[in-house]
C-alpha beads as a LAMMPS data file, in Angstrom:
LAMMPS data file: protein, C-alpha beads

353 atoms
352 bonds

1 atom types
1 bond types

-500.0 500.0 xlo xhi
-500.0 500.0 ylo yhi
-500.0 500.0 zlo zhi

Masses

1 110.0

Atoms # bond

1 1 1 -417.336 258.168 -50.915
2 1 1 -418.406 254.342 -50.876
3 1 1 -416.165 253.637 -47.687
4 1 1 -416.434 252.122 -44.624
5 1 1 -415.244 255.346 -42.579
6 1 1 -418.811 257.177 -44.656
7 1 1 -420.488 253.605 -43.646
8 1 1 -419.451 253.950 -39.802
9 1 1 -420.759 258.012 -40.573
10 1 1 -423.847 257.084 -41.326
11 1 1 -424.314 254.084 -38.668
12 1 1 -423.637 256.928 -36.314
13 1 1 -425.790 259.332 -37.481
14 1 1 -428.810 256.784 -36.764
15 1 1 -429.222 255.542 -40.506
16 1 1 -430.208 252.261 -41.573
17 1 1 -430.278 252.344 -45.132
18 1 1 -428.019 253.683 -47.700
19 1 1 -428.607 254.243 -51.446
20 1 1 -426.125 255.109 -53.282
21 1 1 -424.532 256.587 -56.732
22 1 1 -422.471 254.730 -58.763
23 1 1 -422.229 257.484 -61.708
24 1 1 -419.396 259.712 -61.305
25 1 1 -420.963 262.641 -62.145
26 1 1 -417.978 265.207 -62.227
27 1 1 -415.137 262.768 -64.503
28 1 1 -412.341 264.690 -65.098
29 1 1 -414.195 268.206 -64.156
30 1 1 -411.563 270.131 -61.428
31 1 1 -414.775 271.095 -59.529
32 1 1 -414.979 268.009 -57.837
33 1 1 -414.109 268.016 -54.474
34 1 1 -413.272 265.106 -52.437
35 1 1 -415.953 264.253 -49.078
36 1 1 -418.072 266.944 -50.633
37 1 1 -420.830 267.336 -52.378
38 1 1 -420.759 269.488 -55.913
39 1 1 -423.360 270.778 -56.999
40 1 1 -423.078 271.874 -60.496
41 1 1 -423.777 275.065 -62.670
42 1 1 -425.831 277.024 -64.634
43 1 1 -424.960 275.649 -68.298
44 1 1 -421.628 274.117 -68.062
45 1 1 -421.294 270.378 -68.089
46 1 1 -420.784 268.303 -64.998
47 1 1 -418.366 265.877 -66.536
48 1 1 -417.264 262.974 -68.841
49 1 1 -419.540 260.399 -68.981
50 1 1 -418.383 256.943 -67.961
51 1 1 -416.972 253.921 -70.694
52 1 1 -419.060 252.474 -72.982
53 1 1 -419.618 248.482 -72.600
54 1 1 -418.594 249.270 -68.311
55 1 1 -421.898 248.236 -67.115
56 1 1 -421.981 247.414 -63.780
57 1 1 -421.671 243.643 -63.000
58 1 1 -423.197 241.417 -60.662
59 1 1 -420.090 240.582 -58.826
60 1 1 -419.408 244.569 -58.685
61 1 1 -423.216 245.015 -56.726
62 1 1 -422.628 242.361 -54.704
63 1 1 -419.324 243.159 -53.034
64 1 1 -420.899 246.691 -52.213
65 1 1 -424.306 245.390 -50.850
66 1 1 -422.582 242.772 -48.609
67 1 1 -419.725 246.044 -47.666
68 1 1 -422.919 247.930 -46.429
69 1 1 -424.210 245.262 -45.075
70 1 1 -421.343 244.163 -42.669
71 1 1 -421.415 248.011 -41.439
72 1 1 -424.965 247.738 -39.930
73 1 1 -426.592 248.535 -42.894
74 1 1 -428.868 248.064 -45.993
75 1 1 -428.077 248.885 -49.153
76 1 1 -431.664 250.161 -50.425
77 1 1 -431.434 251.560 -54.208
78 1 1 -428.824 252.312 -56.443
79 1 1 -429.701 256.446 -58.097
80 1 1 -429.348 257.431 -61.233
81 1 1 -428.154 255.761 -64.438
82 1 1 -424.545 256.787 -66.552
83 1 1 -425.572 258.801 -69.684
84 1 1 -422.756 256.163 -71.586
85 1 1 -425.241 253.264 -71.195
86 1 1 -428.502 254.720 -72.530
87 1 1 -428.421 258.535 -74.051
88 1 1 -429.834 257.159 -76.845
89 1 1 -432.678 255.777 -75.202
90 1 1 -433.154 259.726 -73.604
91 1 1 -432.264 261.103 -77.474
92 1 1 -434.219 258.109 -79.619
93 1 1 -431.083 257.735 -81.528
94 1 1 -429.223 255.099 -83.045
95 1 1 -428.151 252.800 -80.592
96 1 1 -431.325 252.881 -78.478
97 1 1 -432.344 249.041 -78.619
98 1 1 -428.572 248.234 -77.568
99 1 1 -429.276 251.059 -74.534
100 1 1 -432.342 249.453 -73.991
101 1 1 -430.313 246.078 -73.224
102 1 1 -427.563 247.657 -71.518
103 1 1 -430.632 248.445 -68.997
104 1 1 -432.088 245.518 -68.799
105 1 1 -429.029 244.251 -68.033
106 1 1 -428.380 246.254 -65.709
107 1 1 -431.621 245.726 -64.095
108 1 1 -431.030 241.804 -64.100
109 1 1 -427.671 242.587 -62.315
110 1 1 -429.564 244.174 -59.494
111 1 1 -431.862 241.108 -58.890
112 1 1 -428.948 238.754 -58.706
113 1 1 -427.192 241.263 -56.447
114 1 1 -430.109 241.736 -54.224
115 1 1 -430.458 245.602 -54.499
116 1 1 -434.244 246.025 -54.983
117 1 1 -434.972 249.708 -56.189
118 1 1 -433.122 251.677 -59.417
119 1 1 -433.918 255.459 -59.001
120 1 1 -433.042 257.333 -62.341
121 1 1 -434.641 260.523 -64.372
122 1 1 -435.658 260.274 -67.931
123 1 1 -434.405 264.120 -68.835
124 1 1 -432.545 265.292 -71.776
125 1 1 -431.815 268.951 -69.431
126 1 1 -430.934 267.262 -66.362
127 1 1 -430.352 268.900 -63.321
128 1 1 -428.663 272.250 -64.836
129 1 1 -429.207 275.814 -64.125
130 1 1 -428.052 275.857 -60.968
131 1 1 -426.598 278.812 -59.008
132 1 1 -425.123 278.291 -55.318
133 1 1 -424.023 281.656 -52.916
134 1 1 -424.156 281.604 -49.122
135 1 1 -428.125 281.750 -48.839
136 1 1 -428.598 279.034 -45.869
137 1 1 -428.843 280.187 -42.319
138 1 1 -425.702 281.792 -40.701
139 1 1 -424.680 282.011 -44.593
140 1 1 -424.177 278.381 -45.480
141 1 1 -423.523 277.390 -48.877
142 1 1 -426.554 276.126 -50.580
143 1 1 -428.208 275.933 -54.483
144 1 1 -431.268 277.784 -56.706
145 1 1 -431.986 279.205 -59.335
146 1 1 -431.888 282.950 -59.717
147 1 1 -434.668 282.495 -63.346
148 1 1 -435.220 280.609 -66.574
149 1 1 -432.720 278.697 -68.422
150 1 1 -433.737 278.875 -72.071
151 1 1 -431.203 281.049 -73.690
152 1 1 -428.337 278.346 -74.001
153 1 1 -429.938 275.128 -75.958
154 1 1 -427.291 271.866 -75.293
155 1 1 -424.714 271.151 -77.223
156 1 1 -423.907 267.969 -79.296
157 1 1 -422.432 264.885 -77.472
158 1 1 -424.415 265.945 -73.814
159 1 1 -427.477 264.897 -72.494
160 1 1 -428.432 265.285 -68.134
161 1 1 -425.431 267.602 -67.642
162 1 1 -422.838 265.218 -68.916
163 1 1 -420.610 264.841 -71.711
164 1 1 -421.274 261.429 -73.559
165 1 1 -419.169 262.171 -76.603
166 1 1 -416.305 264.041 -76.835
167 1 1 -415.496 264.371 -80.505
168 1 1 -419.655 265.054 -81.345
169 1 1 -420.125 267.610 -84.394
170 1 1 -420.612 271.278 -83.682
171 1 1 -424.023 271.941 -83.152
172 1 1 -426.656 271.869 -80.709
173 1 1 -429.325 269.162 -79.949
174 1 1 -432.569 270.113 -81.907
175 1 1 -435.343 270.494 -79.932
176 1 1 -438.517 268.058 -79.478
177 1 1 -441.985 268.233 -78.322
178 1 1 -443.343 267.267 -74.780
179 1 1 -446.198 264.807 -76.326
180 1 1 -442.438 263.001 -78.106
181 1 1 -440.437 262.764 -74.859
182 1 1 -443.655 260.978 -72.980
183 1 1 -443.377 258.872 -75.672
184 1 1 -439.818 257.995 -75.642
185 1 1 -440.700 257.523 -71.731
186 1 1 -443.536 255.381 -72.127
187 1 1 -441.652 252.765 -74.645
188 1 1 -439.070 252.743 -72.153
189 1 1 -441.688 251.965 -69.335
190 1 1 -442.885 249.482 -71.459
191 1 1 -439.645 247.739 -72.257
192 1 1 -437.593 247.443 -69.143
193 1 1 -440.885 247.371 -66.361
194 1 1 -441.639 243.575 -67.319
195 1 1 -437.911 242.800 -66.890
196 1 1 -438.188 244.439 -63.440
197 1 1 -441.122 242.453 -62.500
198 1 1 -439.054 239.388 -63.468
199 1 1 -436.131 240.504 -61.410
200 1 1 -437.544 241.605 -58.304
201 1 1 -436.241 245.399 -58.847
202 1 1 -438.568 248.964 -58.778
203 1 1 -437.572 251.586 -61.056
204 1 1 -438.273 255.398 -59.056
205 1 1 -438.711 257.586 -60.820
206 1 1 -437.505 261.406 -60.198
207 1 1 -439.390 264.589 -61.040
208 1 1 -437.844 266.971 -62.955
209 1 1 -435.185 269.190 -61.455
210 1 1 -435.866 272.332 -61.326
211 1 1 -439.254 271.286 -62.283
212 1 1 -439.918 274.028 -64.936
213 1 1 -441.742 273.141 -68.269
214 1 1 -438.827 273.786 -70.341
215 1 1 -434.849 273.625 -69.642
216 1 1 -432.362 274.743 -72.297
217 1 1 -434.904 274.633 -74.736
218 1 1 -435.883 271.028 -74.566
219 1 1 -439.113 269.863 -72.849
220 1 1 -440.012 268.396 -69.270
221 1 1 -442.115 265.846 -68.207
222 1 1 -442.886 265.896 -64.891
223 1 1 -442.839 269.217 -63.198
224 1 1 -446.128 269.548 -61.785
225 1 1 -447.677 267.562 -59.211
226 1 1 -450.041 265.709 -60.939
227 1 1 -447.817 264.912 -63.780
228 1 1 -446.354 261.709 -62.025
229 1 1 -449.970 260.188 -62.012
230 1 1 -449.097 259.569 -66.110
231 1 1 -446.271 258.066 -65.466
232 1 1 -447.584 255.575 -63.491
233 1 1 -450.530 255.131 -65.107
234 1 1 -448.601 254.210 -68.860
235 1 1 -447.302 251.268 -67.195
236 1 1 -449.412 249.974 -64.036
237 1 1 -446.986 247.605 -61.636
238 1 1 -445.179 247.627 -58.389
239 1 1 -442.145 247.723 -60.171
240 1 1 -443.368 251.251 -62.017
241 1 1 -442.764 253.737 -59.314
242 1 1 -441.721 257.287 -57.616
243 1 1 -438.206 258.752 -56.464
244 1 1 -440.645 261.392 -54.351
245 1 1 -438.536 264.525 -53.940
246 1 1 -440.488 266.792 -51.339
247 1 1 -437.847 269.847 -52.137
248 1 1 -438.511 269.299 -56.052
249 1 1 -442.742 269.140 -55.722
250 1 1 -442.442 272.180 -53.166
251 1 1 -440.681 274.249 -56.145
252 1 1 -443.606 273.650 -58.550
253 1 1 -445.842 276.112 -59.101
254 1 1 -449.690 274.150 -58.686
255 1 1 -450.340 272.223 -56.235
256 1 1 -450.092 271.317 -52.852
257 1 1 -446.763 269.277 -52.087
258 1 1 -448.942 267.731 -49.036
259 1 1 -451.563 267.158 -51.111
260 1 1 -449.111 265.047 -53.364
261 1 1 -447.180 263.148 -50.979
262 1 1 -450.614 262.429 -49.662
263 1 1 -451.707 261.125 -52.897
264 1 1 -449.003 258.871 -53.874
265 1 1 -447.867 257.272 -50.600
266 1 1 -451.846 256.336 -50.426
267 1 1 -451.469 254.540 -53.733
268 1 1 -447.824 253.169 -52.204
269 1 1 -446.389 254.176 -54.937
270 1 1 -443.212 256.054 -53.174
271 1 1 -439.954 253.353 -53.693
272 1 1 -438.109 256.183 -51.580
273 1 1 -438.055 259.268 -50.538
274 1 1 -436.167 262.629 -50.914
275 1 1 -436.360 264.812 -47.605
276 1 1 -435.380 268.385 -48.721
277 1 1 -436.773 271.946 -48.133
278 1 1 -436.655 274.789 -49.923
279 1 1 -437.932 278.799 -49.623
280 1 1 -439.433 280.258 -53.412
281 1 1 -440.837 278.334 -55.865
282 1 1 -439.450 278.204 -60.020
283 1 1 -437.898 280.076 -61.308
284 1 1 -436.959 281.570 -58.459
285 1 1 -436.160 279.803 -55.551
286 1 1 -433.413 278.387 -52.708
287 1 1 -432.313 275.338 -51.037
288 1 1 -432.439 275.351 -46.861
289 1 1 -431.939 273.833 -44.058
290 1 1 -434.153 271.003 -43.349
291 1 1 -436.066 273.175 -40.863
292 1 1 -436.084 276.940 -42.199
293 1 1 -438.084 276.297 -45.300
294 1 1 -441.305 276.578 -46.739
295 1 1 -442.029 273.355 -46.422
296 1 1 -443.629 272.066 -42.570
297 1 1 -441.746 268.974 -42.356
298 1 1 -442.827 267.223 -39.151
299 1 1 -446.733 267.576 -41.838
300 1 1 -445.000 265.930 -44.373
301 1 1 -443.423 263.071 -42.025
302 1 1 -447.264 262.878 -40.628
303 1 1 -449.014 262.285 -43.863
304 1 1 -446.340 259.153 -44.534
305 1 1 -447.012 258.392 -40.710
306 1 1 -450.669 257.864 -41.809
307 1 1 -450.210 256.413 -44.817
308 1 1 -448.072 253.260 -43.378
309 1 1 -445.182 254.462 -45.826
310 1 1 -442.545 251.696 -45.587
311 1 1 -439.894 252.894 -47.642
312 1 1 -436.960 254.603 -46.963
313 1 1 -436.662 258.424 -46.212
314 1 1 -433.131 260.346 -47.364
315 1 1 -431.768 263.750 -47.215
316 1 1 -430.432 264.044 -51.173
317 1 1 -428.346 267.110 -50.419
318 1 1 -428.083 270.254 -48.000
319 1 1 -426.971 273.510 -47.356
320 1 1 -423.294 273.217 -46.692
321 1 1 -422.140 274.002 -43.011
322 1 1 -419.085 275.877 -42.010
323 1 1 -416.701 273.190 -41.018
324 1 1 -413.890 270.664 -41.856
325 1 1 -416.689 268.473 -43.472
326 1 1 -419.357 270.688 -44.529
327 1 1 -421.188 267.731 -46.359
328 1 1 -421.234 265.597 -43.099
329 1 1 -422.305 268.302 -41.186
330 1 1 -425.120 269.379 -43.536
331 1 1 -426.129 265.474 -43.853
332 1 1 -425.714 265.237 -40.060
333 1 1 -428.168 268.109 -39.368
334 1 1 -430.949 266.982 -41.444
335 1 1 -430.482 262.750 -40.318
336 1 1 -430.849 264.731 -36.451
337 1 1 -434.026 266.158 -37.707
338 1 1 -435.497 263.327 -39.301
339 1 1 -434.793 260.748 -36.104
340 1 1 -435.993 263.277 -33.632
341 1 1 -439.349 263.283 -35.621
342 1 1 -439.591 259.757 -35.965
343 1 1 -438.743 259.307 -32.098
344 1 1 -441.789 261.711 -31.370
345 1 1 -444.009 259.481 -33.819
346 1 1 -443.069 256.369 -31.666
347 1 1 -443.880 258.130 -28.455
348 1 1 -447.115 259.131 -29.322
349 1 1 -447.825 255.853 -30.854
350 1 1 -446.933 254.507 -27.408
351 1 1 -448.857 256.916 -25.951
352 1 1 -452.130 255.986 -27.391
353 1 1 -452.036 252.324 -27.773

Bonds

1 1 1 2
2 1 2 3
3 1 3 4
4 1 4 5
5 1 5 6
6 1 6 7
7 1 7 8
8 1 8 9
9 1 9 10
10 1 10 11
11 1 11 12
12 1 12 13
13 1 13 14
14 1 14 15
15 1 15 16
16 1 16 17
17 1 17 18
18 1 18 19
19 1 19 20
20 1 20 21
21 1 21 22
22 1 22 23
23 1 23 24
24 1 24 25
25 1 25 26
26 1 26 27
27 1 27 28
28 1 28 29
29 1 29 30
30 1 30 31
31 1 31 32
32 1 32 33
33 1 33 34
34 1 34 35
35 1 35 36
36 1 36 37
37 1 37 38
38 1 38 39
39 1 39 40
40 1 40 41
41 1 41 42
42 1 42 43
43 1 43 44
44 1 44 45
45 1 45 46
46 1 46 47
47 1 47 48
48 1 48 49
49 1 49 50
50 1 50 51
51 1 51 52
52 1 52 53
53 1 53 54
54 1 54 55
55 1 55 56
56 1 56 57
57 1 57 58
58 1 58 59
59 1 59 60
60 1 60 61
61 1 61 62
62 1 62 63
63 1 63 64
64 1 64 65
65 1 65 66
66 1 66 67
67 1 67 68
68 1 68 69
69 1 69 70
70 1 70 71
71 1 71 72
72 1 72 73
73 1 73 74
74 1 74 75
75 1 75 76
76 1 76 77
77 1 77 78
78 1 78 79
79 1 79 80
80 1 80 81
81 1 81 82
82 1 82 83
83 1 83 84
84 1 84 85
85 1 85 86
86 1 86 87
87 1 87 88
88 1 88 89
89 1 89 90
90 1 90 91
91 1 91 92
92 1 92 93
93 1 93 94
94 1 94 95
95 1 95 96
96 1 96 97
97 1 97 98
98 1 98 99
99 1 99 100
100 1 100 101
101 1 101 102
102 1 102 103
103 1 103 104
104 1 104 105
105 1 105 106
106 1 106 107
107 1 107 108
108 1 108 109
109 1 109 110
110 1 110 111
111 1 111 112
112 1 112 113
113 1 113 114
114 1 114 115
115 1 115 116
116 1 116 117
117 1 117 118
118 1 118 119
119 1 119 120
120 1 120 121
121 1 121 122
122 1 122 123
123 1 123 124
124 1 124 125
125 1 125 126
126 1 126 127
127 1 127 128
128 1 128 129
129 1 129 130
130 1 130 131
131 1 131 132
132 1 132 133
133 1 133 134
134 1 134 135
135 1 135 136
136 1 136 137
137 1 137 138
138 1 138 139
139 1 139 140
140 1 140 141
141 1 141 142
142 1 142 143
143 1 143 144
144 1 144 145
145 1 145 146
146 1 146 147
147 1 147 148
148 1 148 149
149 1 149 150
150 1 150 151
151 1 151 152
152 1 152 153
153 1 153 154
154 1 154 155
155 1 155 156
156 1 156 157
157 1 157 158
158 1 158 159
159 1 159 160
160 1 160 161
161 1 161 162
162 1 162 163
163 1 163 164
164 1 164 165
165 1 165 166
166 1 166 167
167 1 167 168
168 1 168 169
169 1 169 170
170 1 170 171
171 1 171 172
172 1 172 173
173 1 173 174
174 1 174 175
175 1 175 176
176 1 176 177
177 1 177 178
178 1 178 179
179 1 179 180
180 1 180 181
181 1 181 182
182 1 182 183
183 1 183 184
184 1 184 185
185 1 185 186
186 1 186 187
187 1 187 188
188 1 188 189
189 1 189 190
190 1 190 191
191 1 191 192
192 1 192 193
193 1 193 194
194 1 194 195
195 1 195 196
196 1 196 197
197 1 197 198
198 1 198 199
199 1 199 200
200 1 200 201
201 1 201 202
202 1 202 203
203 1 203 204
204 1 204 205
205 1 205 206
206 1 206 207
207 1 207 208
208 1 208 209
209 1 209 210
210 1 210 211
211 1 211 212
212 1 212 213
213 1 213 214
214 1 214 215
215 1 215 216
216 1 216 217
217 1 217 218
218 1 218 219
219 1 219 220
220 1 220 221
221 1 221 222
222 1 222 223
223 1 223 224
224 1 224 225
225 1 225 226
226 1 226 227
227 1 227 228
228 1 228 229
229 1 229 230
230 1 230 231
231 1 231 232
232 1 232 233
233 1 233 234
234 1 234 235
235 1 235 236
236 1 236 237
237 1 237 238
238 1 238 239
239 1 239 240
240 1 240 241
241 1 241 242
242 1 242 243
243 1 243 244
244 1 244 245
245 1 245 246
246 1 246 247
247 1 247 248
248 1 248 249
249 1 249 250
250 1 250 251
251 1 251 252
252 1 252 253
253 1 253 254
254 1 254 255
255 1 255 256
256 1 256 257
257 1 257 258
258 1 258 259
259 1 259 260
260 1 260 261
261 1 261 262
262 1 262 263
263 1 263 264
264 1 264 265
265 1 265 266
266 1 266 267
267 1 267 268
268 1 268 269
269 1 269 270
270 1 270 271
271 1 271 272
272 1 272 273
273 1 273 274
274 1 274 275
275 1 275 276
276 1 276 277
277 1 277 278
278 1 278 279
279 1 279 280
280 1 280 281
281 1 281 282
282 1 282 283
283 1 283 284
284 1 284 285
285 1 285 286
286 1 286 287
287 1 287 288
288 1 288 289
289 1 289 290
290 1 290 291
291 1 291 292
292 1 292 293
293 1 293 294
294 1 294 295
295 1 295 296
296 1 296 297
297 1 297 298
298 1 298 299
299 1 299 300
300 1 300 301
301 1 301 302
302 1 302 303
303 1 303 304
304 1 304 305
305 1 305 306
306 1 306 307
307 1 307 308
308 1 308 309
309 1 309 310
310 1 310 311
311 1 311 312
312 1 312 313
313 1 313 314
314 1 314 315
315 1 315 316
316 1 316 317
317 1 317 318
318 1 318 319
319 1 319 320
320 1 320 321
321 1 321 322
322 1 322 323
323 1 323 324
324 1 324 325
325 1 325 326
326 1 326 327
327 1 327 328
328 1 328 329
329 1 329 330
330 1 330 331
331 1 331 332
332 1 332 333
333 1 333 334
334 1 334 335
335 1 335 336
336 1 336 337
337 1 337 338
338 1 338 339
339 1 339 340
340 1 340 341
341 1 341 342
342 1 342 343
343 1 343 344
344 1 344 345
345 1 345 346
346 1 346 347
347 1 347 348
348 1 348 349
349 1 349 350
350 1 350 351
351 1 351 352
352 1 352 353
């Protein structure tokens, strides 16, 4: 979806920065659809899992900054990070130090290529147990999760939904402690953050999603509020910092999710932010529209507001709308939402200067 016609979408729509995914997340899966977001399943694999030795090259980052660029806008982080180059950084396996270089590499890349945040999620679950149905207003199609996902633990050769290797033994991946993945997350921070620093690039990091302790039987690391205040503390820097995602902190079960994005756009800590509401909380909860949710979120735009948040503010998915281009639509919607509530900041400003 990296085209100029999406560019000219989102010019139009009143953005001004993009970030984008470079991680085909649904390789050779028939579920994919084309302009359209998929959302995934309960259990079942997104897809393959990209080439080994593919990374992404300077020259590659480049053309698609300055492609963004010439369409009126900025390209402002690149999301997520292909299982090929570093499950075994996420499993503690084998070929971790080469993963390790592949993202440092990677990270190096970005600093040549001028893209200055890398979002990604250190999670062996990944985003699975997912159920969609018609659940939005006027029955749009949107995601949950109808209860816990332990029954099914993951299966050899997969790691954050996708399929890494396709001839892996039967079997399923054993599973570790919570105290072992911080620490597999922590030697990570403490690898690749000083190469960031060098290189002029934030890593943001993403809570977990659904943010329950435990997903297919392997443990989570952030899925409470305060949880993210570890993660930044096991590696203090500007280039150490958060992927916010006010749907995924709303779905937790402590907390206040103003409270939180209080708390961590006051440190400026937030690289970016994900703009998404939701009704329930884990296990049991559903996506909605940007304005029927639990969440109030002309508060949560406030609290940035007061905060002096400078980063950038997307919509990461929505309820689908009944159309020719229900992802357009659905982005559409929630972009409306946002730049109304930014144009009512300004006024007000205006008003009391």
């Amino acid at each position: 979806m990296l085209s100029r016609d999406n560019y000219d979408f989102a010019r139009q729509a009143g953005c001004t920065h993009i970030v984008v995914h470079l991680v085909d997340y649904f390789r050779q899966n028939s579920a994919n659809p084309r302009d359209n977001q998929p959302t995934g399943g309960k259990y079942g694999a997104w897809g393959i899992a990209g080439e080994p030795g593919t990374l992404w090259t300077t020259s590659e980052l480049t053309r698609i900054r300055r492609e963004i660029e010439d369409a009126g806008l900025f390209l402002a982080a690149i999301e997520n990070i292909d299982p090929v180059f570093w499950y075994d950084v996420l499993l503690d396996g084998p070929k971790r130090l080469e993963h390790i270089g592949n993202i440092k590499t990677i990270i190096r890349r970005m600093g040549e290529a001028g893209v200055p945040v890398l979002g990604y999620n250190f999670s062996i679950g990944g985003v699975c147990g997912r159920v969609s149905g018609p659940w939005g207003r006027g029955g749009a199609i949107t995601v949950g999760m109808d209860g816990p996902v332990d029954d099914v633990p993951i299966p050899s050769g997969m790691v954050w939904n996708m399929i890494y290797d396709q001839h892996a033994a039967p079997g399923m991946l054993p599973t570790i402690t919570r105290e072992e993945l911080w620490r597999r997350l922590e030697g990570f921070l403490e690898e690749v953050i000083p190469v960031a620093e060098q290189a002029g690039v934030r890593l943001a990091a993403h809570p977990d999603d659904p943010p329950m302790p435990t997903m297919r039987q392997q443990p989570r690391l952030v899925y409470q509020p305060g949880m993210y205040q570890r993660l930044l503390d096991a590696v203090p820097s500007n280039s150490n910092q958060l992927e916010l995602c006010v749907g995924t902190l709303a779905e937790m079960t402590e907390g206040e999710v103003y409270d939180a994005v209080d708390k961590y756009s006051r440190q400026g800590k937030i690289a970016y932010i994900h703009l998404r509401n939701v009704a329930g909380k884990v296990p049991y909860y559903r996506e909605t529209f940007i304005d029927e949710g639990d969440v109030d979120m002309i508060r949560i735009l406030s609290i940035l507001q007061r905060n002096n948040f400078d980063g950038v503010i997307l919509p990461d998915h929505t309820p689908q709308m009944t159309c020719a281009a229900p992802w357009h639509a659905g982005m559409a919607h929630t972009i409306g939402f946002v730049a109304a509530a930014l144009a009512m900041f300004r006024k007000r400003s205006e008003a009391l200067a």
